[in-house]
N, C-alpha and C positions, 0 to 999 in steps of 0.2 A: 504494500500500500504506500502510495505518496500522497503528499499534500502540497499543494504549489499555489501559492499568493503573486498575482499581476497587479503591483499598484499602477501600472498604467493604465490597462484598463476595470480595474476594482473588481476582479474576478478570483473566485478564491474556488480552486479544483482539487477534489481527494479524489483519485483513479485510486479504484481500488483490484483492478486486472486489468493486463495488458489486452489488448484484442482491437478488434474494427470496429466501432460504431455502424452498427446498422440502421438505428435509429434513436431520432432524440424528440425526448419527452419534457414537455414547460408543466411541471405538475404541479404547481404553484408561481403564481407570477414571477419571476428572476431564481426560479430553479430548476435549472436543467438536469434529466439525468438522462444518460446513455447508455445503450445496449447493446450487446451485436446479436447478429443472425439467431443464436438461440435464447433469446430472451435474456440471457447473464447482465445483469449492472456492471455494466462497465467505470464510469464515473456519474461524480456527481458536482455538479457549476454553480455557485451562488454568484448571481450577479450583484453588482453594488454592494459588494461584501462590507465595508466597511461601515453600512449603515445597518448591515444584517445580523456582523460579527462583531461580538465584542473588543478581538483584539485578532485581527485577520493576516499579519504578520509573524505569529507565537502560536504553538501547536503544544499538548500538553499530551504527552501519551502515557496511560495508565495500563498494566494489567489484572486481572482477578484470580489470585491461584495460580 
């Protein structure tokens, strides 16, 4: 999994597999997510992240167990 902030254009993307987008889905206004050919979540795009995300440059990774 990666996580990739563009303050150029204020988009903040967690690809969570690599693959083709086959298609992309606005499932809420400024949220994109992608998928390929077999239906897999490829990523997912928060547009205007900076107004979405608390702090869209800082990623805090936790695990359980």
């Amino acid at each position: 999994m990666k996580v990739e902030y563009d303050g150029e254009t204020d988009t903040l993307t967690v690809i969570l597999r690599q693959g083709v987008v086959a298609e992309s889905d606005e499932d809420k206004p400024g949220i994109i997510l992608d998928y390929d050919d077999a239906g897999n979540l490829l990523s997912i795009e928060v547009l205007d992240a900076s107004r979405r995300v608390e702090e869209p440059r800082h990623v805090t990774f936790s695990t359980n167990g």
